[in-house]
C-alpha positions as CSV (number, residue, x, y, z in Angstrom):
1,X,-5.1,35.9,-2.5
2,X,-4.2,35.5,1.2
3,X,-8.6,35.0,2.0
4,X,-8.5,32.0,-0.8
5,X,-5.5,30.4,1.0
6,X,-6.9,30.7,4.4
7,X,-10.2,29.2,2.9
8,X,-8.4,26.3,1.2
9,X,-6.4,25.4,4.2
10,X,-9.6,25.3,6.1
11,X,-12.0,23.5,4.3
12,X,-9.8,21.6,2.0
13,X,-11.6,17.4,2.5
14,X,-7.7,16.2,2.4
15,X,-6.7,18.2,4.9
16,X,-9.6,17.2,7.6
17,X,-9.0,13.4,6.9
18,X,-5.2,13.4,7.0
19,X,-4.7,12.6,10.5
20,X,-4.8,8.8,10.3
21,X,-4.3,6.7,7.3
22,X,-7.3,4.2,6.5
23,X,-6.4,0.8,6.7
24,X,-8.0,-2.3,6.5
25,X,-8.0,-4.4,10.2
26,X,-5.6,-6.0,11.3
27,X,-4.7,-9.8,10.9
28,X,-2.3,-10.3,13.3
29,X,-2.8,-9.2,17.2
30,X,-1.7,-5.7,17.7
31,X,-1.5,-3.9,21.2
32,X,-3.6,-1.1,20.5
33,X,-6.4,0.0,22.5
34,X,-10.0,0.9,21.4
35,X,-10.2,4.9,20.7
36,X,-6.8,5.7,20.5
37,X,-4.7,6.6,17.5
38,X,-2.8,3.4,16.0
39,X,0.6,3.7,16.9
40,X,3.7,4.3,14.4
41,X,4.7,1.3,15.1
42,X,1.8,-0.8,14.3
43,X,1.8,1.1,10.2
44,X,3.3,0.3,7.5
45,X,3.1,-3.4,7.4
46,X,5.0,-3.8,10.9
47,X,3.2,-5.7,13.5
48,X,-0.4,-5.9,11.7
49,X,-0.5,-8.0,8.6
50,X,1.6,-10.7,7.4
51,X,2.4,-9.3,3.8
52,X,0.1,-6.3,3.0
53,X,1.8,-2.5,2.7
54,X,-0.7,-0.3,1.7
55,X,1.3,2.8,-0.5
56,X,-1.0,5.4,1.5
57,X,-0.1,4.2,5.1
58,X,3.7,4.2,4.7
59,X,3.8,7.4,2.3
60,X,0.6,9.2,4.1
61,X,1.5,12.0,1.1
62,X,-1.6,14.4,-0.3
63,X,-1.1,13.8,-3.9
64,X,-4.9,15.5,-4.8
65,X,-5.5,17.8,-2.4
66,X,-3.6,21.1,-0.9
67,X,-1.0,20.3,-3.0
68,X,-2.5,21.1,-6.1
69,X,-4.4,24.2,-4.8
70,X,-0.9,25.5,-3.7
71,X,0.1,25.0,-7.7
72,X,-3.1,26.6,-9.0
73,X,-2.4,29.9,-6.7
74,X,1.2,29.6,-7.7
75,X,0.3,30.2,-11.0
76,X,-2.2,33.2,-10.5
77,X,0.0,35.0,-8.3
78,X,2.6,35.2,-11.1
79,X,-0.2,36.2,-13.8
80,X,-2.1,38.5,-11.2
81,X,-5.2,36.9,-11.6
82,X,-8.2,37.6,-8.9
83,X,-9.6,35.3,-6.5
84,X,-12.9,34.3,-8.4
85,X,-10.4,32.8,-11.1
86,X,-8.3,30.6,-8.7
87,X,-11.7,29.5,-7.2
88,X,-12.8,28.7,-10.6
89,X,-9.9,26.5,-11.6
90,X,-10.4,25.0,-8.2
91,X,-13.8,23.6,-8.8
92,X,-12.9,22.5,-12.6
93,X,-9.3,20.8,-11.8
94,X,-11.2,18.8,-8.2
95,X,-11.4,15.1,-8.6
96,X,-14.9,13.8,-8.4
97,X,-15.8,11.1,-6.3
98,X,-16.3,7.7,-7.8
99,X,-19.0,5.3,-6.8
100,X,-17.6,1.5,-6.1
101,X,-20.0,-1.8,-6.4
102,X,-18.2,-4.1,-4.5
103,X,-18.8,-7.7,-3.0
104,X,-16.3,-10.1,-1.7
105,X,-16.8,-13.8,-1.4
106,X,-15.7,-16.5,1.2
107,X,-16.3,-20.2,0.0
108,X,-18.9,-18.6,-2.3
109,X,-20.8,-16.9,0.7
110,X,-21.1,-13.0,0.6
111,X,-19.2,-11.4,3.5
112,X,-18.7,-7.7,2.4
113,X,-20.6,-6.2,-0.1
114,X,-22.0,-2.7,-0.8
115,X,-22.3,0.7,-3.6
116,X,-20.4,3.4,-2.6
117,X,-19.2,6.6,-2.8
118,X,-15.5,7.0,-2.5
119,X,-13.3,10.4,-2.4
120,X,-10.6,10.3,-5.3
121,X,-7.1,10.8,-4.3
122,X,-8.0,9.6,0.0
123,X,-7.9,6.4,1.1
124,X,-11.4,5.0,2.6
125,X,-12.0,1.6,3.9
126,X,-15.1,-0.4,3.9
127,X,-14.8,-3.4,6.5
128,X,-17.9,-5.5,8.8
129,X,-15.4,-6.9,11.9
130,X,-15.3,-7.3,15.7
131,X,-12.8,-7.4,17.9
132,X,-12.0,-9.3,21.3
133,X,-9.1,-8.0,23.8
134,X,-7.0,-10.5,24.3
135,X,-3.3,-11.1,26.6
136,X,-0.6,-10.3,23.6
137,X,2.4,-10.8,26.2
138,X,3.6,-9.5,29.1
139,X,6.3,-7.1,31.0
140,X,7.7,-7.6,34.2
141,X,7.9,-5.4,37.3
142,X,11.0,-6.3,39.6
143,X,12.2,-4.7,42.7
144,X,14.0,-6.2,45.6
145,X,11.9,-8.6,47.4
146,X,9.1,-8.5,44.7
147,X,8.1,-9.6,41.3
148,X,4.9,-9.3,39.0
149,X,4.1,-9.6,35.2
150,X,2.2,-6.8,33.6
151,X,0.1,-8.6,30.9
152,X,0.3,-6.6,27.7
153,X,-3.7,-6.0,26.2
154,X,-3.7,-6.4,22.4
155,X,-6.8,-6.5,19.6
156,X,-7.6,-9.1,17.6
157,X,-9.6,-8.7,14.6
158,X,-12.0,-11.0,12.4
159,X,-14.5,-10.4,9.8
160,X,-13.5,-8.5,6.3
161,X,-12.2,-5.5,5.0
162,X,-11.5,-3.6,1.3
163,X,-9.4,-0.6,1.4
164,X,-9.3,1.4,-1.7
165,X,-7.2,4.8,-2.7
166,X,-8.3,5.5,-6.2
167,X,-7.0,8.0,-8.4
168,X,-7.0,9.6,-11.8
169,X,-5.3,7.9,-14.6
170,X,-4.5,9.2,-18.0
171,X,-6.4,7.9,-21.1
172,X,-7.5,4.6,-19.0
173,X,-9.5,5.4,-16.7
174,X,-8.6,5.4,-12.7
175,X,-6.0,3.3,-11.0
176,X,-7.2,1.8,-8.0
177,X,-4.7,0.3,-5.3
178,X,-6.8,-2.3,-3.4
179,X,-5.4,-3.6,-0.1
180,X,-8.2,-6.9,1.4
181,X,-7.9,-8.2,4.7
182,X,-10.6,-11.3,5.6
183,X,-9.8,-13.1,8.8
184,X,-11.5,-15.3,11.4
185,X,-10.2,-15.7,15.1
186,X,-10.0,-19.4,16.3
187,X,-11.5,-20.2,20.1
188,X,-8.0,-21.7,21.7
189,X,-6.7,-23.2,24.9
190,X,-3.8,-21.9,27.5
191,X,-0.1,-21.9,26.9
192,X,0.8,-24.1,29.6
193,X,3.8,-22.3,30.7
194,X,5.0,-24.5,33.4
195,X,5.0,-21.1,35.7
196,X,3.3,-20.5,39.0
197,X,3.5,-16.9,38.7
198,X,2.0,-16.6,34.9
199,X,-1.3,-18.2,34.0
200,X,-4.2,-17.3,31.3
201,X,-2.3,-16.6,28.4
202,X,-4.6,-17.9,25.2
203,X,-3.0,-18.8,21.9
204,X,-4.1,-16.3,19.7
205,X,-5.1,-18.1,16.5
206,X,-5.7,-16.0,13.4
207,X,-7.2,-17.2,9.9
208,X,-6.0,-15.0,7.3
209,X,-6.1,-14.2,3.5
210,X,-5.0,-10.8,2.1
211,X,-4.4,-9.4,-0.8
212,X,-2.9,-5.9,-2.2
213,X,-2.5,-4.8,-5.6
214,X,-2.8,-1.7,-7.9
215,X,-4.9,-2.0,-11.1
216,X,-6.4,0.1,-13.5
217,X,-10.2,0.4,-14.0
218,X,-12.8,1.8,-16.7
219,X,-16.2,2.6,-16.1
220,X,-18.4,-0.6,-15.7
221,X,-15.3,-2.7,-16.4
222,X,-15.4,-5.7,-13.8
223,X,-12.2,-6.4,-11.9
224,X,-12.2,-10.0,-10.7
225,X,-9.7,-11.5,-8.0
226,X,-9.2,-15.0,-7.0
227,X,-7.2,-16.1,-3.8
228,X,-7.7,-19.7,-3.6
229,X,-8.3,-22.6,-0.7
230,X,-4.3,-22.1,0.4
231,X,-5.0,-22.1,4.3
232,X,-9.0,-21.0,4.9
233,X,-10.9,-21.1,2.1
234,X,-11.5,-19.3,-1.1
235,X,-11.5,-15.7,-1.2
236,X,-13.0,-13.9,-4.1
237,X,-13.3,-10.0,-4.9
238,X,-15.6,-8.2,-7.4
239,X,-15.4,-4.7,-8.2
240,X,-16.8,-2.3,-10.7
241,X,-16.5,1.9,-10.8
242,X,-19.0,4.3,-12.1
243,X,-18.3,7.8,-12.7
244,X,-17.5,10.5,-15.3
245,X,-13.7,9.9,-17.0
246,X,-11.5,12.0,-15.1
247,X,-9.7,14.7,-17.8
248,X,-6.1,14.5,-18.4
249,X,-5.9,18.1,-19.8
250,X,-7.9,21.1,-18.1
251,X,-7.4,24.1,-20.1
252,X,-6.9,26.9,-17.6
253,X,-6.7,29.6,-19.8
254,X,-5.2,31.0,-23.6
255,X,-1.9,28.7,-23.6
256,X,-2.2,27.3,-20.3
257,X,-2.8,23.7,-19.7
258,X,-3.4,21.5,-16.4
259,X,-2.2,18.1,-16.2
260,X,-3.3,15.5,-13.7
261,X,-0.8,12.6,-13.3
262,X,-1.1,12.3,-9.9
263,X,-0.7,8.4,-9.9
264,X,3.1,8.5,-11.2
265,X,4.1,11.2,-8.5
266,X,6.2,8.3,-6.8
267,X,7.5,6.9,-10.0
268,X,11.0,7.5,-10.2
269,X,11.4,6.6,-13.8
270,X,8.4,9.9,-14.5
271,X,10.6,12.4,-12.1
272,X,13.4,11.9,-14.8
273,X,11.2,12.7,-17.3
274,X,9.7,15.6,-15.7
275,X,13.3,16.8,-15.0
276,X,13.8,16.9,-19.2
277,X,10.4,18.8,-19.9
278,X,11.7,21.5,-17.3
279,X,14.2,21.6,-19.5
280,X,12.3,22.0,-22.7
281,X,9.0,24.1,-21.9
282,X,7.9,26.3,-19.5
283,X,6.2,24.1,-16.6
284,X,4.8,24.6,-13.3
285,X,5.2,21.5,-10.7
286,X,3.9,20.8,-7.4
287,X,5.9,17.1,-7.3
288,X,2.7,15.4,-6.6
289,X,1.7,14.8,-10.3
290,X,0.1,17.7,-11.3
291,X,1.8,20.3,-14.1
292,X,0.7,23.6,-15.5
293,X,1.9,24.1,-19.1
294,X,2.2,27.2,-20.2
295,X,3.3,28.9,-23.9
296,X,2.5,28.7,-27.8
297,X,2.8,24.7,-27.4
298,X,1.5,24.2,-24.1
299,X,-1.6,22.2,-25.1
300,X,1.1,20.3,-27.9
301,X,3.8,19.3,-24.7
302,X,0.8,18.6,-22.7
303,X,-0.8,15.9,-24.9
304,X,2.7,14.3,-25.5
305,X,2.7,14.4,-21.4
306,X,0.2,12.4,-21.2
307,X,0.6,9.8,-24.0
308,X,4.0,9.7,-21.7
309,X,2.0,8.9,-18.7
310,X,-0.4,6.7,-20.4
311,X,2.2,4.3,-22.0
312,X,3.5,3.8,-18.4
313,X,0.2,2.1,-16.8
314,X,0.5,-1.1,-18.4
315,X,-2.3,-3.5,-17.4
316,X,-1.1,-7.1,-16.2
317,X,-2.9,-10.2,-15.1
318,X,-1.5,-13.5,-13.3
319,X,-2.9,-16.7,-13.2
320,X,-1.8,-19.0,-10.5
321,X,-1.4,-22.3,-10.7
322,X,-0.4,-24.1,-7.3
323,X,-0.5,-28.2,-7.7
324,X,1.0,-31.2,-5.3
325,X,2.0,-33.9,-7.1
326,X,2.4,-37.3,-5.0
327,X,3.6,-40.5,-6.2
328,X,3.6,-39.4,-9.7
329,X,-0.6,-38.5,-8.8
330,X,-1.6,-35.0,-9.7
331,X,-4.1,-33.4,-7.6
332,X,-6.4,-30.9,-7.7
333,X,-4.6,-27.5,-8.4
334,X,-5.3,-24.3,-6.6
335,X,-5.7,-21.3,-9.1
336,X,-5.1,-17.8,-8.0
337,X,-5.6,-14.7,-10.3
338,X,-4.7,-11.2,-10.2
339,X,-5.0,-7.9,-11.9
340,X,-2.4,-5.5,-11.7
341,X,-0.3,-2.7,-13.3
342,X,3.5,-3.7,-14.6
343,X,6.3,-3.0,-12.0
344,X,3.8,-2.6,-9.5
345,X,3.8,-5.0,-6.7
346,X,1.2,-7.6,-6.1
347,X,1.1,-9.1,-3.0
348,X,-0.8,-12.1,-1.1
349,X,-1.0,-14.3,1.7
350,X,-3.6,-17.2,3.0
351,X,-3.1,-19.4,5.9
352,X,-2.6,-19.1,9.9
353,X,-1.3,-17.3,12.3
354,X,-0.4,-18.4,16.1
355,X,1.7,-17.2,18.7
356,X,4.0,-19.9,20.8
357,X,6.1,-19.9,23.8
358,X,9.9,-19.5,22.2
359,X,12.0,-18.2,25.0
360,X,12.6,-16.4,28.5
361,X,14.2,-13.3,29.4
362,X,15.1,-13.5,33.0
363,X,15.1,-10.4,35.2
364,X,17.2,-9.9,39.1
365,X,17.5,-7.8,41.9
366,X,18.7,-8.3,45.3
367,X,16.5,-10.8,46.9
368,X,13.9,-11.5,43.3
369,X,13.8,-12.6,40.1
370,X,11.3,-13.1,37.7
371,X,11.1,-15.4,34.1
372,X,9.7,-12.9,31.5
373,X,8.2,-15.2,28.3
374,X,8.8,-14.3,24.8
375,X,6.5,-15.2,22.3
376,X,6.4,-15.0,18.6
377,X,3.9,-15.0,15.7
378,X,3.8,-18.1,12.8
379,X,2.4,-18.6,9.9
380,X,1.6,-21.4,8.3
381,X,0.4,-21.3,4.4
382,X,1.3,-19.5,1.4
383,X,2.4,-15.7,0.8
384,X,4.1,-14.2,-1.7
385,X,4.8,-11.3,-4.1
386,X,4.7,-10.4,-7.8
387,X,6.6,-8.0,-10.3
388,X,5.7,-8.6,-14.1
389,X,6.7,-6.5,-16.8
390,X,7.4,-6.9,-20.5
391,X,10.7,-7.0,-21.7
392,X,12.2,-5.0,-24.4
393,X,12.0,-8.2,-26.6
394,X,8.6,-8.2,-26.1
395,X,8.4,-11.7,-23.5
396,X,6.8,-11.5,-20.3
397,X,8.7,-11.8,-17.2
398,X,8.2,-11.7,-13.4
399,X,10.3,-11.2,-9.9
400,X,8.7,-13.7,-7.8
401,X,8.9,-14.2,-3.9
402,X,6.8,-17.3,-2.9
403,X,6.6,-18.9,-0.3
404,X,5.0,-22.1,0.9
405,X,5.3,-23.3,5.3
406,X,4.1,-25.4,7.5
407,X,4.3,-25.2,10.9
408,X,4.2,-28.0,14.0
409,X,4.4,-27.0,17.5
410,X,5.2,-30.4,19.7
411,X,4.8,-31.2,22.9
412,X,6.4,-28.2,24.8
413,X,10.3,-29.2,26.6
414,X,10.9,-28.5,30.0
415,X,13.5,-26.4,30.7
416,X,14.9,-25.2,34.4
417,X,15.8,-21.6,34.2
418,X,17.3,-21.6,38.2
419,X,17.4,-23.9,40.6
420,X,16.0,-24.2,44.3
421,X,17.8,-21.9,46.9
422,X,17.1,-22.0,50.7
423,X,16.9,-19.1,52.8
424,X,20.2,-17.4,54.0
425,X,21.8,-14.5,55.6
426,X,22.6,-12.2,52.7
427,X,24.8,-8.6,53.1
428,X,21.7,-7.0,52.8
429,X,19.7,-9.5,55.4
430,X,17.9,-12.6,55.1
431,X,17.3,-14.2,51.3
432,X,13.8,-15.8,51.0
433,X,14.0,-19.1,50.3
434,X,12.9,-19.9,46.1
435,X,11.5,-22.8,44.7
436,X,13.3,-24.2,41.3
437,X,12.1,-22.9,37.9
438,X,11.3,-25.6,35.7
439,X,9.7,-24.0,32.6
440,X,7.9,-24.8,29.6
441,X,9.4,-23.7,26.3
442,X,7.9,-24.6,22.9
443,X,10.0,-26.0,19.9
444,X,8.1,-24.5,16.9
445,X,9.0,-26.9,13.7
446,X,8.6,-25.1,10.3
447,X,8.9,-26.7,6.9
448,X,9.5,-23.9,4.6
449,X,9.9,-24.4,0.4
450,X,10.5,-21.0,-1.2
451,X,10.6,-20.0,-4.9
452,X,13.0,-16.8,-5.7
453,X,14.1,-15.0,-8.8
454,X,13.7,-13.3,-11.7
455,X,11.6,-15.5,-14.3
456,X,11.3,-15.3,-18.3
457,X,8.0,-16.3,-19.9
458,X,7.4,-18.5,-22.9
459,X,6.9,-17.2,-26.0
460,X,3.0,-17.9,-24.7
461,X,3.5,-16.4,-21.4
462,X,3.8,-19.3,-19.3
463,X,6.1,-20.1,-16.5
464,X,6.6,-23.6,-15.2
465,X,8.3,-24.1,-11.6
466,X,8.9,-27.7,-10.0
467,X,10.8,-28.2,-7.2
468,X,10.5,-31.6,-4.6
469,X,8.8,-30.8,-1.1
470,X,9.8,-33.7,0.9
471,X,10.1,-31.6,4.3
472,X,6.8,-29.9,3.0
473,X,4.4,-32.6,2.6
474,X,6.2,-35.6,2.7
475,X,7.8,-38.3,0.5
476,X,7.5,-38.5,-3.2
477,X,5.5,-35.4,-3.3
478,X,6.6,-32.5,-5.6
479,X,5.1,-28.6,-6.1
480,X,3.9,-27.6,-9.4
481,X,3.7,-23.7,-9.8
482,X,2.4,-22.3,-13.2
483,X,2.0,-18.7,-14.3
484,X,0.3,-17.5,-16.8
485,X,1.2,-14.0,-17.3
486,X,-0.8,-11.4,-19.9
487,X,-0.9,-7.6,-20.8
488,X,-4.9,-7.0,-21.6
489,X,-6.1,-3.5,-23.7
C-alpha cells in the first residue's frame, strides 16, 4: 500500500501542474516580470482584470486528482484489498481528457482558434499575445542631500486568450467554467507631469473585453457567446467538446459504488446534503466531490445521489439587450448573450482602460525632498455581473450588477506642492537652495449610471430596465436594458 502511495504522489498529472494556476493574460498592466512566478498579489482578480475571477485561481483546490486517489486507498486499506486493485480502480474512476473545438471572433475576424486536448479537472489556457514592458509607476529613494525615483517595470498584454477548467457533470455532460480575455494595447503619448525630475511615463491604454461563466456542455452541442460593440468591438466565442460521457456511478466492487460529483465540491447547499446521507448510509468522502457507497443499497443511495446532483446544474441563458434612446429616437441596440448554470456567476466587461496622474505623495529628509506620483487605472465602458435562478413559483429572476461609465480626463491643473527656498545655514550646515514645485495633477471626470438589485421576470421571462442618462450621454437620452432570461433542456 505504502509503494502505490509513493507512486501516486509522484506521478499523479495534478500534482506536477499545481504549482501555478492557468490564467488567461492580463488586461490591465501588472508589475510582473518575464519568467518569474505571478505574484499573490496579482491572483484572484486583484490588479489584472477588470471583472474576471476565475474559481481555479482564487480556490487553486485539486478536486480530480490526489484527492480522490487518497479516497480510493482509503477504502482498500479498510477492506484489505492488494495493490493491483487500488491501481485498478485508479485507471477506471481517472477522468479522460476532453478534446475542445474552439474559435473566437473579433468584429467577425478569427483571432484564437484551435482543437484541443484538454485535462479534466486542471485548468489549461489557450491564448496567441505579446507583451511590451512598460513604466507602471514609480518609488522614490530619499536620503539627505539626494533624491531619485525608481520607475516600477510592469507587463502589458494584448492579443486573446480562453481559459477553460472542465469537469465531470452528472447526467449532462461536463460543466465547463470559461474565463476570455481579448485585448489590444493603444500606442500613447507622455503624462506631462510638470516635473523636472520625472519624465517618460506613457499612458498605458488597454482595450478590453472579458468574459467568465460556468456552463454545462454535451457532446457536439455548440456553446455560443456574444459580447457586443460596448467599448472595442464585438467579441464572439464558439465552443464544442468531444469525448466519451463521463460515468456518474463506477461500481468498484459487490455493494460498492463510486460517485463523481466533483463540480458541487464548493456548493454549500450539496455539503448539507452530504452531511444527511452520512447520516443515512454508509459513505466514504474525500470533500472534493467524490463518495464511495457502500452496503445492500449502495448502488439505490447512489443513483438518488446523483439525480440530487443532476437537478442542481440547471442550464440558463441571458439575452442582453443594451439600447440609447435620444429625443424619443431609438437606436441601434447592442445584444449580448450568455450561457450559464443557475446561481452561478456570469461576469463581463468591454471597454478601456488608462492610467492618469491623480495625486502626489511627498517624501523629506534633512536637506531633500522628493514628489512621488500616484496613478490609478479607469475604465470606461460596460461591466457587469449576473445571478439567475428560478423561483419556487416557477418565474425567472436575476441579481444584477451593471454598470455603464464614461470617463474624461481634461486638461491637467497645476498645482504647487512647495515653494522656492534659497540656500541657508541649517543646524546641520548649509541648505541647497530649491526651485518651487509646480506640478501637474489630472482631474479624471467619470459619468457613471449603475443598475442594482434583485429582478423578477415576466411570466415570459423578460426584464425591462429604463433609467435617464443625462450625465451619461447627454440630454434627453435614456438607457434601455432588456433581459431575456431562459432555462433550456
Amino acid at each position: 500500500m505504502l509503494s502505490t502511495l509513493l507512486t501516486i504522489a509522484l506521478f499523479s498529472p495534478c500534482a506536477a501542474l499545481a504549482q501555478a494556476p492557468a490564467m488567461p493574460h492580463a488586461s490591465l498592466p501588472v508589475g510582473e516580470r518575464p519568467g518569474e512566478a505571478v505574484l499573490q498579489e496579482n491572483q484572484a482578480g486583484f490588479g489584472r482584470w477588470v471583472v474576471l475571477e476565475p474559481s481555479w485561481v482564487a480556490l487553486g483546490t485539486d478536486l480530480v486528482g490526489d484527492s480522490r486517489l487518497a479516497l480510493l486507498n482509503r477504502v482498500a486499506a479498510a477492506r484489505d484489498l492488494a495493490d493491483d486493485v487500488v491501481l485498478a480502480w485508479q485507471e477506471s474512476t481517472s477522468p479522460q481528457p476532453v478534446v475542445v473545438n474552439y474559435r473566437v471572433l473579433a468584429d467577425g475576424v478569427e483571432v484564437l482558434a484551435g482543437r484541443e486536448s484538454v485535462p479534466m479537472g486542471t485548468a489549461f489556457v489557450m491564448s496567441d499575445s505579446r507583451r511590451k514592458s512598460e513604466i507602471l509607476d514609480f518609488d522614490v529613494e530619499i536620503a539627505s542631500g539626494s533624491v531619485i525615483l525608481d520607475p516600477i517595470i510592469c507587463q502589458q498584454y494584448s492579443g486573446t486568450s480562453l481559459a477553460l477548467e472542465i469537469f465531470p457533470l452528472p447526467g449532462l455532460g461536463w460543466q465547463v467554467e470559461v474565463a476570455l480575455v481579448h485585448s489590444t494595447s493603444e500606442n500613447s503619448q507622455l503624462i506631462d507631469a510638470g516635473y523636472a525630475q520625472m519624465d517618460g511615463k506613457m499612458r498605458l491604454i488597454e482595450h478590453v473585453a472579458e468574459c467568465g461563466f460556468v456552463a454545462a456542455m454535451k457532446p457536439a452541442s455548440l456553446l455560443h457567446m456574444e459580447l457586443s460593440n460596448l467599448g472595442p468591438g464585438k467579441v464572439t466565442v464558439e465552443m464544442q467538446l468531444e469525448g466519451t460521457l463521463p460515468k456518474t456511478l463506477t461500481q468498484l466492487g459487490d455493494n460498492l459504488y463510486l460517485l463523481a460529483v466533483p463540480t458541487f465540491a464548493r456548493d454549500l447547499g450539496w455539503s448539507n446534503y452530504l452531511s444527511q446521507l452520512e447520516e443515512q448510509s454508509s459513505l466514504w468522502s474525500n470533500g472534493q466531490g467524490y463518495l464511495v457507497f457502500e452496503g445492500e443499497h449502495a448502488l439505490e443511495t447512489a443513483s438518488a445521489a446523483a439525480q440530487v446532483a443532476t437537478a442542481r446544474a440547471r442550464p440558463v441563458s441571458l439575452d442582453v439587450s443594451v439600447q440609447t434612446v435620444r429625443d424619443g429616437v431609438e437606436e441601434d441596440p447592442a445584444l449580448l448573450r450568455f450561457h450559464g448554470l443557475e446561481n452561478r456567476v456570469i461576469r463581463f466587461a468591454q471597454g478601456t482602460v488608462r492610467d492618469a496622474l491623480i495625486d502626489w505623495d511627498v517624501e523629506v529628509a534633512q536637506v531633500a525632498r522628493v514628489a512621488d506620483p500616484v496613478f490609478e487605472n479607469l475604465f470606461s465602458g460596460a461591466q457587469g455581473k449576473f445571478v439567475a435562478r428560478r423561483r419556487a413559483d416557477g418565474k425567472m429572476e436575476v441579481d444584477l450588477d451593471l454598470k455603464f461609465s464614461t470617463v474624461n480626463l481634461p486638461e491637467p491643473r497645476q498645482i504647487r506642492l512647495g515653494a522656492a527656498t534659497v540656500g541657508e545655514m541649517g543646524f546641520d550646515g548649509k541648505v541647497p537652495a530649491a526651485p518651487a514645485q509646480d506640478l501637474a495633477l489630472e482631474i479624471p471626470e467619470v459619468a457613471e449610471l449603475h443598475f442594482q438589485g434583485t429582478y423578477v421576470a415576466d411570466e415570459n421571462g423578460r426584464i425591462v430596465l429604463v433609467r435617464s442618462a443625462r450625465s451619461l450621454l447627454g440630454d434627453a437620452t435614456r438607457l434601455r436594458v432588456v433581459v431575456q432570461l431562459s432555462s433550456p433542456q
